[in-house]
N, C-alpha and C positions, 0 to 999 in steps of 0.2 A: 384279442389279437395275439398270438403267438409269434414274439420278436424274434428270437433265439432259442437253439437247442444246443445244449452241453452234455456231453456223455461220452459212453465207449462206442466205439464205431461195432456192428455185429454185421453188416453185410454194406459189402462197397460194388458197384458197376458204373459204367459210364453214363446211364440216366440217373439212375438215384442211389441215396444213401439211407441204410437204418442206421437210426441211434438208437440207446438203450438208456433210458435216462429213469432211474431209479428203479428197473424189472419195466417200465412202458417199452415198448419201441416205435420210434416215429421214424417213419417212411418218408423222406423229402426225398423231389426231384430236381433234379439239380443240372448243370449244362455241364458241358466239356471242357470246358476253363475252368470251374470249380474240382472235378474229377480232378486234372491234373495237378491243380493245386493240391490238393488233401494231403495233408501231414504222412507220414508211416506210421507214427503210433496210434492205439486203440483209444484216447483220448482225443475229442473234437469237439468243435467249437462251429457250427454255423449261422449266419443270420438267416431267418425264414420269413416266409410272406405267404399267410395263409388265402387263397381262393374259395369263396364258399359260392358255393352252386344248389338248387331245388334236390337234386341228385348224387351230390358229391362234395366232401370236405379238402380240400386238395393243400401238402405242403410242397412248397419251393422252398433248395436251400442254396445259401450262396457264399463263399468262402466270404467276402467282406463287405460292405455297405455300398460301395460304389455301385458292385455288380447289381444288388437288389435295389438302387435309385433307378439305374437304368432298367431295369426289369416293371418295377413300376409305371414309369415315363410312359415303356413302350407299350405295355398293355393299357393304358391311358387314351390311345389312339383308338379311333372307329377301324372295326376293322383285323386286328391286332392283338390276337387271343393270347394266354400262356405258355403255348403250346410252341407258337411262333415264337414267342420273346424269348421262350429258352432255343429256338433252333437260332436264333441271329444270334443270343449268347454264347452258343457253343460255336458258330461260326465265325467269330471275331470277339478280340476281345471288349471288355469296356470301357477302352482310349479309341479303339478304333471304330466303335460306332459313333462315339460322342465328335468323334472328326468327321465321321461321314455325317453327320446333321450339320455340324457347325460349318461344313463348307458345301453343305447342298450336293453331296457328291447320290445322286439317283442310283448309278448304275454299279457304285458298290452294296450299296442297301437292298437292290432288286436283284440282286447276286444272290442272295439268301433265300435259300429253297421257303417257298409258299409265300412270298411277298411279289405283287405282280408292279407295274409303274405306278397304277395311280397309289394303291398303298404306300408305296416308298413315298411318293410325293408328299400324300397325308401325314408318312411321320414329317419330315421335313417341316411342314408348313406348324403340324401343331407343336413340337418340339425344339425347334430351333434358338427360340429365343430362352426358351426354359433352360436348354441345356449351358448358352451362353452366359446366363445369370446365374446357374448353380453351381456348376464346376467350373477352375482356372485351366481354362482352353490352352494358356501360354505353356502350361509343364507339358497336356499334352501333346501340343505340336511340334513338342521339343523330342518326342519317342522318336529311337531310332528307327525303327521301322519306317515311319512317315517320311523324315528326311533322306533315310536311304532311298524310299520309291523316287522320290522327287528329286532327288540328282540322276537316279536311275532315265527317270523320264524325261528330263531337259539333253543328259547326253544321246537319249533316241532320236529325242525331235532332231539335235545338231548333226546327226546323222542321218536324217531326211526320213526319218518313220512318223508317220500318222498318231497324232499326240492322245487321240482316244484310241486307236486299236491298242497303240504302245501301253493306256493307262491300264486295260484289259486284261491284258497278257501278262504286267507284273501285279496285278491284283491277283490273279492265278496262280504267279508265282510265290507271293508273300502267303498264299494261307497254307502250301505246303513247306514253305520253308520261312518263318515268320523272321527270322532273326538271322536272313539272309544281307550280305555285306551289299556295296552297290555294284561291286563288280562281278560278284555271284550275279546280282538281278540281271546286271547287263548281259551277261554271258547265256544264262537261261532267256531273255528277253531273245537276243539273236537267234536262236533256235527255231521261237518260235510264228517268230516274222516273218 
């Protein structure tokens, strides 16, 4: 199993990266949260989780261990290929999926292109308690993100909006502006109410 790849970076895009480690070059594919992670210098460092298929030897790589726990987890599920696990990684990061298992939230998990209800359910149900027992949920429900939607969403409700459209709408709104304040949310929420 190929844990790790250390080298000079020779070609970067938002799906994958080559490394050149010693004259090899290894091809890992990687999510859009690792992309934006990536250092500027030509020295790198990622953890990998290799895919082996009848047809195909496949690397993923991922800026830190977190992100390839949950990569794992997720292609763990029935249902749940690599392909998916890196579109939900690149759609959210690895605090805010681990929050949408640990609070059963469906309809941000089904937000992410190629996962239909019962899927999301599925991770839900096989994940839930894993994610609860392996990472401390308390640091990430402490992300600002989380607690800005969720002030965001209590002053909607106090203002007589619909507590699932309202959750919908700053879900839309956090993955274009992730590190929006709560009065950003609110403002963009009123738009589009």
């Amino acid at each position: 199993m190929i844990t790790q790849i250390k080298g000079r970076l020779v070609e970067k895009t938002a799906t994958y990266v080559v490394i050149d480690c010693s004259g090899v070059g290894y091809l890992l594919h990687i999510s859009l949260n690792t992309f934006s992670s990536l250092p500027d210098s030509e020295a790198i460092s990622l953890y990998s989780h290799l895919t082996v298929k009848e047809d195909s030897h496949t690397l993923y790589g991922f800026i830190n261990k977190t992100e390839r726990e949950i990569f794992r987890l997720l292609i763990s599920v029935s249902g749940v290929g690599p392909s998916i696990a890196r579109t939900m990684l690149s759609s959210m990061s690895s605090e805010e999926i681990q929050q949408a298992i640990a609070t059963e939230n469906i309809a941000l998990i089904q937000s992410v292109k190629g996962i239909g209800a019962k899927t999301a359910q599925r991770v839900i149900i096989d994940l839930k308690d894993k994610i609860l027992k392996t990472f401390d949920m308390d640091a990430i429900s402490l992300a600002p993100s989380n607690t800005n939607k969720n002030e965001a969403l209590s002053a909607l409700e106090v203002l007589g909006f619909n507590r699932k459209q309202s959750e919908k709408v700053l879900i839309a709104i956090l993955k274009e502006h992730v590190d929006a304040s709560v009065e950003v949310l609110i403002k963009k929420a009123l738009k589009s109410l």
